[in-house]
C-alpha positions in Angstrom: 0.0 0.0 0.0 1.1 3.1 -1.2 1.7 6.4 1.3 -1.3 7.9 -0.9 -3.5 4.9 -0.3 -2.8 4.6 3.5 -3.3 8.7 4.0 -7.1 8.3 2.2 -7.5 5.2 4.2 -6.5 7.1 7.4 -9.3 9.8 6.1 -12.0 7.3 4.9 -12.0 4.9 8.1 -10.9 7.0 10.8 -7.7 4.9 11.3 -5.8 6.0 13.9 -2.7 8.2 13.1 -0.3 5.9 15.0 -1.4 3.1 13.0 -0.8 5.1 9.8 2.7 5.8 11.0 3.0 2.1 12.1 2.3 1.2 8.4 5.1 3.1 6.9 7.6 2.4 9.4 6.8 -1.2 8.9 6.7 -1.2 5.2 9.9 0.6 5.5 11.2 -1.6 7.5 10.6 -5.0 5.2 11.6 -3.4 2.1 14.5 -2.6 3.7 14.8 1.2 3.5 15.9 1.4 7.0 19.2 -0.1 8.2 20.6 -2.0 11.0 21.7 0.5 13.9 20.3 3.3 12.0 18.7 5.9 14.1 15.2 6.8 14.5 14.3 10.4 16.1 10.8 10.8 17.0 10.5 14.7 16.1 12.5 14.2 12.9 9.6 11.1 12.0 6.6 13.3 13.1 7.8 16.1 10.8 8.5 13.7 8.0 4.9 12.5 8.4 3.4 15.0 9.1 1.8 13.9 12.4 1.9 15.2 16.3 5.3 13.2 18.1 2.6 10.7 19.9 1.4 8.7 17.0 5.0 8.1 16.2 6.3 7.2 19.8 3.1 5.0 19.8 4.3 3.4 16.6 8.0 2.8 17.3 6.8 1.1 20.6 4.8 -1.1 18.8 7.8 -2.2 16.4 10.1 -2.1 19.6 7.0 -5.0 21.1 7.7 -6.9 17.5 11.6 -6.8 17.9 11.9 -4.9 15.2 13.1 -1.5 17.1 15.0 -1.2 20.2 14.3 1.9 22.6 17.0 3.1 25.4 15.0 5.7 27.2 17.7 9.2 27.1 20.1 7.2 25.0 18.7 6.2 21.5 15.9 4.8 19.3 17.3 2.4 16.6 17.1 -0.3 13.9 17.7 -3.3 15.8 20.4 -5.3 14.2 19.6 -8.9 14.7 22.3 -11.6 15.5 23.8 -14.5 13.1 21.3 -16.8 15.5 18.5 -15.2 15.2 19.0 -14.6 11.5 19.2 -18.2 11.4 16.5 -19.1 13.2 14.1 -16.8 11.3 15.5 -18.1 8.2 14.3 -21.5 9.5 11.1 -20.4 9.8 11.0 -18.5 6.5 11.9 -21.7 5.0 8.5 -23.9 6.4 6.5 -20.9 6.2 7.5 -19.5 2.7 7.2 -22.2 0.7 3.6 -22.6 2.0 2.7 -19.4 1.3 3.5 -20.0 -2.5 2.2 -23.3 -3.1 -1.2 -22.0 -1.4 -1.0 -19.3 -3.7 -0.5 -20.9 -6.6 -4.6 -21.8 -7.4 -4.7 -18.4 -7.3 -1.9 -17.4 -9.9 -2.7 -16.8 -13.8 -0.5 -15.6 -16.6 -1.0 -12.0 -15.8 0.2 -12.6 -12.5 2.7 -14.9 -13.8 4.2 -12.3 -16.3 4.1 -9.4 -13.4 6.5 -11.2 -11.3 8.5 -12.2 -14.5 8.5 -8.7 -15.0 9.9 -8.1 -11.8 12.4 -10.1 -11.5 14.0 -8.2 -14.8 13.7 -5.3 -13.1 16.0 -7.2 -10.1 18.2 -8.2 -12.5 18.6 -5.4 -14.1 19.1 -3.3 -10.9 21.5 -5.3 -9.4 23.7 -5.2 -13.1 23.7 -1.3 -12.8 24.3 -1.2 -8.7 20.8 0.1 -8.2 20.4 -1.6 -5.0 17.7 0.3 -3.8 16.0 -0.7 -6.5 17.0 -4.6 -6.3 15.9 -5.3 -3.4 12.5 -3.3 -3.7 12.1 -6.1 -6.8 12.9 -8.7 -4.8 10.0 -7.9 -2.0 8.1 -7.2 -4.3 9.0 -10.8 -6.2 8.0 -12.5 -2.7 5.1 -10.5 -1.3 3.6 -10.8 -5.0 3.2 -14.4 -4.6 2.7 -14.7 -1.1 0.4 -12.2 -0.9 -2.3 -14.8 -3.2 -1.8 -17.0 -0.8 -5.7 -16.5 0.3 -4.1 -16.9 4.1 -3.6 -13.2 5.5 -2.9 -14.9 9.3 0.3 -16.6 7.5 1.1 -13.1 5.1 0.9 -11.5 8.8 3.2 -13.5 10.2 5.5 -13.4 6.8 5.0 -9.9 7.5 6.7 -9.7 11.2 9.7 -11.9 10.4 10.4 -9.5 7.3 10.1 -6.5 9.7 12.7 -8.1 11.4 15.2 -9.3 8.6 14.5 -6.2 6.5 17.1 -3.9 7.9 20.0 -6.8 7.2 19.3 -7.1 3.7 19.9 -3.5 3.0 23.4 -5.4 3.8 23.2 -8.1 0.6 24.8 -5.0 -1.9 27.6 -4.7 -2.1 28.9 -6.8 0.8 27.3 -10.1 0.5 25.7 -9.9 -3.2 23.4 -13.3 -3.4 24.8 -15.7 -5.6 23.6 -19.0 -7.0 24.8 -22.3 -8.2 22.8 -22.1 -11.4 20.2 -20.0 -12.3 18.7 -17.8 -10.6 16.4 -19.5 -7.8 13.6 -16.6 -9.1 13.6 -18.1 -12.2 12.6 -21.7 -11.2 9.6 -20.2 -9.0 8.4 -18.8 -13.0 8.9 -22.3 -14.4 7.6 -24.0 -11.1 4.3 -21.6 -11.3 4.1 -21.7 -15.2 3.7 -25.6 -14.9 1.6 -25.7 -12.3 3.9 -28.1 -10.5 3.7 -27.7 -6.4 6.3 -29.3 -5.5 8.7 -27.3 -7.7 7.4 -24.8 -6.7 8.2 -24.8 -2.9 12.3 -26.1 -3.6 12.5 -23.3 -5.9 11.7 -21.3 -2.6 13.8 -23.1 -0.1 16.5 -23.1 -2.0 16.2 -19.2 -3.2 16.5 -18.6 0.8 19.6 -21.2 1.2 21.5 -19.9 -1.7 20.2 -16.2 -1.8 21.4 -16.0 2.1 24.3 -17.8 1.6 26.9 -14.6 0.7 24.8 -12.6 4.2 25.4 -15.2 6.7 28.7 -15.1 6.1 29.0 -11.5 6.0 27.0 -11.5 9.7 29.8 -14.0 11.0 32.7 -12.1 9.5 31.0 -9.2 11.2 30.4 -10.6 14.8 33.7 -11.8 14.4 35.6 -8.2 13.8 33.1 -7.2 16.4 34.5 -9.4 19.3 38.1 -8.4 18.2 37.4 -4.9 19.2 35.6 -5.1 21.9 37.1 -3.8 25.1 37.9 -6.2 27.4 36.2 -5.5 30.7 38.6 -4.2 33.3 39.3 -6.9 36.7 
């Protein structure tokens, strides 16, 4: 959903304004326009928004509740950055869950749909040959959510939804540092053959394994990174 579509739906429905803000701090947050670390100031978000400071400290709370934030009252408001294990596990998750979502969406995938994602993932592509990362990995939620979003099963998009929240932020870490890389072709382009044949099974290794090898080149880059992180760390004084 668009800012334009939340705003009228804010208008239309009487939403509440901290849910409006929730909304875009969460989409934000799974398309991964916000980083690890990254700080978030409450009168710098209200301003952006447009909105009082409450609806945002209502909303970061909220993401802080889902893990996504993590508030230090008089010291900061930031991106969490979430651990190689907890990376892990969520990938774990994403990797029962995922494949799910697209074989329960596949009834509900034509050729329009079909060529839309196709479509998509040439915009990926494309992105990623030019260094538009921004870009790339915008295509490549938008690859997912565009299948799993058929899935005719909002309670498992939801929960799709909060892991993403969560492993958002690290993925703005796949360009340049840890660029997804794959055996043979691209994992994305299997899920088009697995959907175009109507073949299930296909469908959901195409997924698994677009996690396993997609993730590959970032899991190492978190280890190398908790790694150079323990070097430095101050040893505690006895």
């Amino acid at each position: 959903m668009s800012d334009a579509q939340i705003e009228d739906a804010a208008t239309e429905d009487a939403i509440p304004l901290s849910e409006v803000v929730y909304a875009r701090l969460r989409r934000s947050l799974m398309q991964a326009e916000l980083k690890p670390h990254q700080r978030l100031k409450v009168r710098d978000l209200a301003q952006q928004m447009g909105t009082s400071e409450t609806p945002v400290r209502e909303a970061l709370f909220q993401l802080a509740h889902e893990g996504a934030i993590e508030i230090r009252p008089r010291y900061y408001i930031r991106v969490r950055r979430l651990t190689l294990a907890e990376y892990n596990e969520i990938r774990d998750i994403r990797m029962s869950l995922e494949p799910m979502a697209a074989e329960r969406a596949l009834p509900h995938v034509d050729d329009a749909v079909i060529a839309t994602l196709a479509a998509t993932h040439a915009t990926l592509v494309a992105a990623e040959a030019s260094g538009d990362w921004a870009t790339a990995l915008q295509a490549n939620f938008d690859f997912h959510f565009g299948l799993y979003s058929r899935s005719g099963m909002p309670t498992l998009t939801e929960v799709l939804e909060g892991l993403w929240i969560r492993i958002g932020p690290l993925l703005s870490e796949l360009y340049p540092d840890a660029h997804p890389t794959y055996a043979g072709r691209h994992q994305h382009e299997n899920v088009l053959d697995a959907l175009r044949a109507r073949d299930a099974y296909a469908l959901r290794e195409a997924i698994r394994m677009d996690l396993m090898e997609g993730g590959r080149n970032l899991r190492e880059h978190l280890a190398a990174h908790e790694a150079d992180q323990a070097r430095v760390k101050p040893r505690r004084r006895r």
